[in-house]
C-alpha positions in Angstrom: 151.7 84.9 -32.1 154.8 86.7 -31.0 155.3 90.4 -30.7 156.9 90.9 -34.0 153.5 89.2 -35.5 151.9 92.1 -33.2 154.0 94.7 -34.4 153.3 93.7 -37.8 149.5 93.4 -37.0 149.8 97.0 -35.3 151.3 98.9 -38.9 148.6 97.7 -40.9 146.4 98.9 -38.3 148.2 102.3 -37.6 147.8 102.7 -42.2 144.2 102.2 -41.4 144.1 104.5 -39.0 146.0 107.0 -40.9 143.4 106.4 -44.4 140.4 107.0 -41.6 141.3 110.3 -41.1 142.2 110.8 -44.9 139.2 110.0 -46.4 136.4 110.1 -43.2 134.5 112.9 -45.5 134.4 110.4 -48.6 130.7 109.8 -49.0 128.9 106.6 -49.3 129.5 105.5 -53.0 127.5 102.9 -55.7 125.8 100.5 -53.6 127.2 101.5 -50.3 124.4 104.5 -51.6 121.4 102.1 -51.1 122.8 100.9 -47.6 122.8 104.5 -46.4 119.2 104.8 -47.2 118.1 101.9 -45.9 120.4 102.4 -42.7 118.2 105.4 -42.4 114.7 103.7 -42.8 115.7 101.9 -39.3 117.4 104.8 -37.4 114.4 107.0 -38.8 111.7 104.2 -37.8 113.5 103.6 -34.1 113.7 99.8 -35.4 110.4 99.1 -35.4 111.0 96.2 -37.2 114.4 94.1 -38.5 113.1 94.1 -42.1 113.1 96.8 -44.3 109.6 97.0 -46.3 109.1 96.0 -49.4 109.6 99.7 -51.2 113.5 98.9 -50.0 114.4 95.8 -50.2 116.3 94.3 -52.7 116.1 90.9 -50.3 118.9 90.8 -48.7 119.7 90.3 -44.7 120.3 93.8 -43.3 123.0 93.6 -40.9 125.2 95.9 -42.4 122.7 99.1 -42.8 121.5 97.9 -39.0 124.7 98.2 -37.6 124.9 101.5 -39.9 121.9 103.1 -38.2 123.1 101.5 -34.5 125.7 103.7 -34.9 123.5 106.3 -36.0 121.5 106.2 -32.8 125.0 106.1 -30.9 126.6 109.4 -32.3 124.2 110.9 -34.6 123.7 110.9 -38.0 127.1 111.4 -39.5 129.8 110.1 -41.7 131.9 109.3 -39.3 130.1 107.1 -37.2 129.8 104.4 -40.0 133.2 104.9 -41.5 134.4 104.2 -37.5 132.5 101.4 -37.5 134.1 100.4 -41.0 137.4 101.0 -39.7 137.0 98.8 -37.0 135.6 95.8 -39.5 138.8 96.6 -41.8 141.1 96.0 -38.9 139.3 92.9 -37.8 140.1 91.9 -41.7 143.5 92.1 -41.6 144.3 90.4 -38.0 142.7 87.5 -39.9 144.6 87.6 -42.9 147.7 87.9 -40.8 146.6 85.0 -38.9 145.4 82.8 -42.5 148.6 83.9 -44.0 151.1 82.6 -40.6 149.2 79.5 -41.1 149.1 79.1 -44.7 152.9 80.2 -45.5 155.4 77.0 -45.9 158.0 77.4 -43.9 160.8 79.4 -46.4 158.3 82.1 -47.1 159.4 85.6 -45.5 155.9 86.9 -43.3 157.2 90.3 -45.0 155.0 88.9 -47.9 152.3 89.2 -46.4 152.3 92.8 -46.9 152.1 92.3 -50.5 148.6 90.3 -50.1 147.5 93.4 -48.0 148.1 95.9 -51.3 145.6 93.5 -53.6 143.6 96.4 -55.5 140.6 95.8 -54.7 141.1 94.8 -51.4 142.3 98.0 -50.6 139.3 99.9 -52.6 137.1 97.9 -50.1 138.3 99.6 -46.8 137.3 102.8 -48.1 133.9 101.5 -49.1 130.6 101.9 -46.7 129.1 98.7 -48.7 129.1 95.6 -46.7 131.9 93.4 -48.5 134.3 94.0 -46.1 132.0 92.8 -43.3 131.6 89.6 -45.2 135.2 89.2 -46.4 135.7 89.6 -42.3 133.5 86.2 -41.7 134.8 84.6 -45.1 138.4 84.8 -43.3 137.2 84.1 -39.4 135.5 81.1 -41.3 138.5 79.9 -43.0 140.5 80.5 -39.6 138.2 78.7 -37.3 137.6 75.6 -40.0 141.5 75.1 -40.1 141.9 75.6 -35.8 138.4 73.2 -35.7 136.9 75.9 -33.5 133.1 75.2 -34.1 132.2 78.4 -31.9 134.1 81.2 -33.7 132.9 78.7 -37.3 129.3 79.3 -36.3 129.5 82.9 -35.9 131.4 83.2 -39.3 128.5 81.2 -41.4 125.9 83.0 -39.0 127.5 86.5 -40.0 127.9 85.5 -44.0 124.4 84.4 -43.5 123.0 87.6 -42.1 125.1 90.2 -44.0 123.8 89.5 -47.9 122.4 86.4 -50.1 126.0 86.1 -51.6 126.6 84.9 -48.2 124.7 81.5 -49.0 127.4 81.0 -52.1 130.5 81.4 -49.0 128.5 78.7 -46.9 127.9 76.6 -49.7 131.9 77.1 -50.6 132.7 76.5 -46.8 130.8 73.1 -47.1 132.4 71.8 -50.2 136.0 73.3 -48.6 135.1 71.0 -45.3 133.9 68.0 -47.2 137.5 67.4 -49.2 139.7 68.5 -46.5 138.3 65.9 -44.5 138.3 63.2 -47.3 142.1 64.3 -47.7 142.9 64.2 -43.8 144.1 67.7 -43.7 141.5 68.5 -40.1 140.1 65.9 -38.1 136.1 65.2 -39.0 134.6 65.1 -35.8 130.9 66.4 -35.6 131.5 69.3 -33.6 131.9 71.6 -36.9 129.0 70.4 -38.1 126.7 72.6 -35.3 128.2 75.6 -37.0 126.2 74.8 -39.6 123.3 73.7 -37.8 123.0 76.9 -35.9 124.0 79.7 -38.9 121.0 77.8 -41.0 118.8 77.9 -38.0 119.7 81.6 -37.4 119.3 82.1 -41.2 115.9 80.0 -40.9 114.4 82.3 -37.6 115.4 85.3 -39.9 113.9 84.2 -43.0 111.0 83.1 -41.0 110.4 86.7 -39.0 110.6 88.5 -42.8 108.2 86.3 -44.0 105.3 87.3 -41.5 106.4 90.9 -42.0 106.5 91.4 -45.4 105.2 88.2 -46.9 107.7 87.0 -49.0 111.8 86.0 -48.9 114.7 85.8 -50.8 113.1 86.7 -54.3 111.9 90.8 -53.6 108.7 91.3 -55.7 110.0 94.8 -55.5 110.4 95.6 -59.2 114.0 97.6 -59.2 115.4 93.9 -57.6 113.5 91.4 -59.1 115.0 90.7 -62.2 118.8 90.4 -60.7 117.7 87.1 -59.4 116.5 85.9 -63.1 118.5 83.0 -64.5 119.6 84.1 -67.6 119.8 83.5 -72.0 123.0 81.4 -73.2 124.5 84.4 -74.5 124.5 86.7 -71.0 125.8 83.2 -69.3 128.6 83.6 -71.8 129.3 87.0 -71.2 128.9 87.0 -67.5 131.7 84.3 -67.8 133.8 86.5 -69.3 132.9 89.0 -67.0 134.4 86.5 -64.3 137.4 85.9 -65.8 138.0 89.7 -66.5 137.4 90.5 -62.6 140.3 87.3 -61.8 142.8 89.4 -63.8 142.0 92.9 -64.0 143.5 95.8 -61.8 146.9 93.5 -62.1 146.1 90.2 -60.7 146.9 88.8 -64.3 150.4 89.1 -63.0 149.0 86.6 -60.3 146.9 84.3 -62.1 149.0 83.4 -65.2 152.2 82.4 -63.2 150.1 80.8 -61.2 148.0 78.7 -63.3 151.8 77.5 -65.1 153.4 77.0 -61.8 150.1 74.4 -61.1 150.3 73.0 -64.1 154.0 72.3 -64.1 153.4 71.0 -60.7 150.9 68.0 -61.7 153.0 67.3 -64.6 156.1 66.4 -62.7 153.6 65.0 -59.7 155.6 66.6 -57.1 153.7 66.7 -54.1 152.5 69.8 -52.5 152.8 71.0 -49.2 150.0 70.9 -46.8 149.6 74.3 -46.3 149.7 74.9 -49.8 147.0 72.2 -50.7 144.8 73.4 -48.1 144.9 77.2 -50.0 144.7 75.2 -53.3 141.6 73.2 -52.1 140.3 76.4 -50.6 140.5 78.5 -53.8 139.0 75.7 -55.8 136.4 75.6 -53.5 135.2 79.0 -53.7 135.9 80.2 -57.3 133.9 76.8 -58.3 130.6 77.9 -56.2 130.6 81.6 -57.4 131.0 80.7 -60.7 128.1 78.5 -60.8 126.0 80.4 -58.6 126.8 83.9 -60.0 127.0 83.5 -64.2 123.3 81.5 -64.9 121.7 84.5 -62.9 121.2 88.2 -64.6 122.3 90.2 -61.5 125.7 91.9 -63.0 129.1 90.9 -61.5 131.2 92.8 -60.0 134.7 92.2 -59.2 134.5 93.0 -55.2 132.4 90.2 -54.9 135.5 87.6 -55.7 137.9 89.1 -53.6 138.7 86.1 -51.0 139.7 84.4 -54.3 142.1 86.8 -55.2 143.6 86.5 -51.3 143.6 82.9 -52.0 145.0 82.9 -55.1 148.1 85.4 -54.2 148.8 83.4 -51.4 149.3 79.9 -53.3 151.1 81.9 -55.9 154.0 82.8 -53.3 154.1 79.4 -51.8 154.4 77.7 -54.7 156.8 80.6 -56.2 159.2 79.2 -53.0 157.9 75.4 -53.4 159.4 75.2 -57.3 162.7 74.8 -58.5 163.1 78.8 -59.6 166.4 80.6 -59.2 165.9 83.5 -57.0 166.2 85.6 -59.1 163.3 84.3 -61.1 160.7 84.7 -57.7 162.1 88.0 -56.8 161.0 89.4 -60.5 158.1 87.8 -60.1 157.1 89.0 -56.6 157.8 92.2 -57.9 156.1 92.0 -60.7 153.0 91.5 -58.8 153.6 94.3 -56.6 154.2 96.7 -59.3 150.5 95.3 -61.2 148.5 95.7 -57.7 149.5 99.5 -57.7 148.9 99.7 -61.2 145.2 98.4 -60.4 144.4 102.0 -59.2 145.3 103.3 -62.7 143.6 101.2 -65.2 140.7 103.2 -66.6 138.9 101.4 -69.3 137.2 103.4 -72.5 133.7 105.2 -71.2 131.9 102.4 -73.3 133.1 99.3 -71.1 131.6 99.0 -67.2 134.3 99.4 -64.9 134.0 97.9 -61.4 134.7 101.5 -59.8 134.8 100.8 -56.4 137.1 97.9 -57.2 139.9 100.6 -56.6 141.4 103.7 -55.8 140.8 105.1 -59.2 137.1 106.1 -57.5 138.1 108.4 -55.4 139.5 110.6 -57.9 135.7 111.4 -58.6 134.9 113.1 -56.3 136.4 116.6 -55.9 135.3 116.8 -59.6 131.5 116.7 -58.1 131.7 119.2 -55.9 133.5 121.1 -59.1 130.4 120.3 -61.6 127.8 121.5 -58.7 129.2 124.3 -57.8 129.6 125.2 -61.7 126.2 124.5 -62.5 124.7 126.9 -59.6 127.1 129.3 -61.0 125.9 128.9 -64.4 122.3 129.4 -63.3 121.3 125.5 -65.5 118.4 124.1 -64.4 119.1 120.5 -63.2 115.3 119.7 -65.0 117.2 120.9 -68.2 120.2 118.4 -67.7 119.4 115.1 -68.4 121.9 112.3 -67.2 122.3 108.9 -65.4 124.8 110.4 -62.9 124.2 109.3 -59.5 125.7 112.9 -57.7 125.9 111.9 -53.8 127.7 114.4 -52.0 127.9 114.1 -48.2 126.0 117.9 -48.2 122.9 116.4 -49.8 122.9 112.9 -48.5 122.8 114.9 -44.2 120.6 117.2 -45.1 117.5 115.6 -46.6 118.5 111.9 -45.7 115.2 110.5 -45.6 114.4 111.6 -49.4 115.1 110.1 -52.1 119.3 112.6 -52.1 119.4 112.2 -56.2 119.9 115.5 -58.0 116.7 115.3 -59.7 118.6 115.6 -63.3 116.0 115.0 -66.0 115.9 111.2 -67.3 118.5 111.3 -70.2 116.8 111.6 -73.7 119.6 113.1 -76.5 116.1 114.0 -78.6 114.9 116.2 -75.7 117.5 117.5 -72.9 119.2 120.8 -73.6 122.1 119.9 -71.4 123.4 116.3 -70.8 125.8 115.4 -67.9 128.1 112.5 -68.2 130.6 110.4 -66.7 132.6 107.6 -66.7 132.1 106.7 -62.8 128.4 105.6 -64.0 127.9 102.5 -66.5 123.9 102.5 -67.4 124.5 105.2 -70.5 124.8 102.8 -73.3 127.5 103.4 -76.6 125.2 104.6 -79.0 124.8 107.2 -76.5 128.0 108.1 -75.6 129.4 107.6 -79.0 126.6 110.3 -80.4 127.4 112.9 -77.1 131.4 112.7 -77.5 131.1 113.0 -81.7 128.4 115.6 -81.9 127.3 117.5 -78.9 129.2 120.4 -77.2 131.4 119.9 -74.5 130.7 122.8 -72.3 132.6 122.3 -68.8 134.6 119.3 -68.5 136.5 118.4 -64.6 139.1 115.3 -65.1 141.7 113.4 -63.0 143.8 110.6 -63.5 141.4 109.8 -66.1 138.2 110.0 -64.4 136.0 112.6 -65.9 132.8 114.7 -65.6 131.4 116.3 -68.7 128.5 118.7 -69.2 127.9 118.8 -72.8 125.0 121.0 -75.2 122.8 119.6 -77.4 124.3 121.4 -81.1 120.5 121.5 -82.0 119.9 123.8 -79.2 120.5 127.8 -79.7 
């Protein structure tokens, strides 16, 4: 590394920095929700033990709401003590994207490109987000990093880390494996056995863990906990068709189509004329492969819903191979600056694209859900100045305002709005930052119920509408 890599290294950081203090009051949001409470369960309980009970666990490792209530104990019981903690986890992501993309960029590509990787939609949602997919997308890209430099020290603490921070984590080991297997086979890294401890002691680690949970709760991996178990239910024919749809809609959405369909003509032109490709290029080819391959079969058969964060090493992959192989084909310059545009101009699009209230939207995918809240606030403070019961306002809005979440954290921080039932509420509130109201539902509340306060932006909106039946 020189010091213009450092210098490079030390903007991204500095924007970072900058969003920090930007959005340090934006609350925890979707599932980054349930890691606050459980977060909470170990700072309240003084970590009497390194499993949560039964009541809130959904089974998976809890290394991200531990290091959440760590911090906790540190500062106090804040926002900013987690979104520090984040910030520090979003740096480490980026110093190893800079380092994967040095590595993996043949040698005509400009490192200014790698800037354009760093604007991917949803990776940029993700650094705003308390959940833990940036802490795995951190070991996903250590892991990569420390297979390609054959360091089996820093390899074992990025399968150890995936390991510990969720079950998806056993689909990036699994990928990791396959990814080691060919490029051996291939002779792109030497196959001595020395990588192969890595795996021996992340297992191992993985084994104690599983092992320690076991005798404390009595069970692993599949939660009898009702709210969990059925997300690890394989699924009918039909849902494994649509959750592969679902997977190819998260590859393309929020403007990586502008990445993927070059792409996949740029390949295929590529094995037609069987030119050869560069190493670095096949190594990002293999790698790609390797994971979309794994997730695909480990995610679709299953019923747990997919959502488009959890792919996003494949779209790092994918936009770096797309520029190498934009400057490994015969294009006229012209040709690869339009289309290195192009996909600049989609990512910032991503932010933008707001789907119909009746399709699920993977909201903290990007920016577009931070437009929500300030709306919130709006509908709260409207409703206390309406005098409307919340237990006459039935809805499926999750409202989690930093306000409610620090002052009663160990409850269960819903508004208690009534369940929604268009036969009995008198009020219903709606939005489309939430994805459980089905059409029927919203079809029957936007054609015949009375909008009475609506708060929109950039097309995310909050509606309190009247039942007509009601005087």
């Amino acid at each position: 590394m020189n010091r213009t890599d450092y210098t490079r290294i030390a903007f991204v950081s500095s924007i970072l920095i900058l969003a920090f203090f930007f959005l340090k009051d934006v609350p925890f949001f979707w599932d980054g929700q349930s890691k606050a409470t459980r977060a909470y369960w170990f700072y309240s309980h003084d970590f009497s033990q390194w499993v949560l009970p039964t009541t809130h666990n959904s089974g998976h490792p809890p290394l991200w709401p531990i290091s959440i209530a760590l911090s906790w104990k540190l500062f106090g019981v804040a926002l900013w003590p987690p979104r520090i903690l984040l910030l520090l986890i979003n740096i480490g992501v980026f110093f190893q994207l800079y380092l994967l993309v040095k590595r993996s960029f043949v040698a005509q590509v400009p490192m200014l490109l790698f800037f354009l990787i760093c604007i991917e939609p949803t990776l940029v949602a993700q650094t705003t987000s308390l959940n833990n997919d940036m802490l795995l997308l951190f070991f996903a890209l250590l892991g990569i990093n420390s297979l390609l430099r054959y360091n089996w020290t820093w390899y074992s603490l990025a399968l150890t880390g995936l390991l510990l921070t969720n079950l998806r984590g056993i689909y990036f080991v699994a990928a990791f494996a396959l990814l080691h297997f060919i490029l051996v086979r291939k002779d792109y890294i030497e196959g001595g056995r020395k990588l192969l401890w890595a795996y021996l002691i992340g297992l191992s680690c993985f084994a104690i863990f599983l092992t320690y949970q076991y005798q404390t709760l009595g069970w692993v991996l599949l939660t009898p906990n009702e709210s969990y178990a059925d997300h690890r239910d394989t699924t009918s024919l039909f849902n494994v068709l649509k959750n592969a749809a679902a997977y190819g809609k998260s590859m393309l959405e929020f403007g990586r189509f502008a990445v993927w369909i070059p792409l996949v003509l740029l390949l295929a032109a590529f094995f037609r004329s069987k030119k050869r490709m560069s190493s670095q290029s096949a190594i990002v080819f293999v790698a790609l492969l390797a994971f979309c391959l794994v997730f695909f079969f480990g995610m679709v058969p299953f019923s747990n819903p997919i959502a488009p964060r959890y792919f996003t090493i494949c779209y790092l992959l994918s936009g770096i191979l797309l520029i190498n192989v934009l400057f490994e084909a015969n294009l006229r310059p012209l040709i690869r600056k339009i289309s290195l545009w192009t996909v600049g101009i989609a990512f910032i699009s991503g932010h933008f694209w707001i789907y119909p209230p009746s399709i699920a939207q993977g909201w903290d995918s990007t920016l577009a859900h931070l437009f929500y809240f300030k709306q919130e606030e709006q509908m709260l403070r409207y409703l206390e100045e309406a005098q409307l019961s919340v237990a006459d306002i039935g809805s499926n809005v999750q409202i989690r305002t930093s306000d409610l979440f620090f002052t009663k954290p160990d409850t269960d921080y819903d508004v208690p709005f009534a369940p929604l039932d268009l036969e009995a509420n008198t009020y219903v509130l709606f939005s489309n930052i939430e994805n459980r109201t089905g059409d029927e539902a919203i079809q029957t509340l936007q054609e015949n119920w009375i909008p009475v306060k609506k708060f929109s932006r950039f097309g995310v909106f909050l509606t309190l509408y009247k039942n007509p039946a009601t005087p």
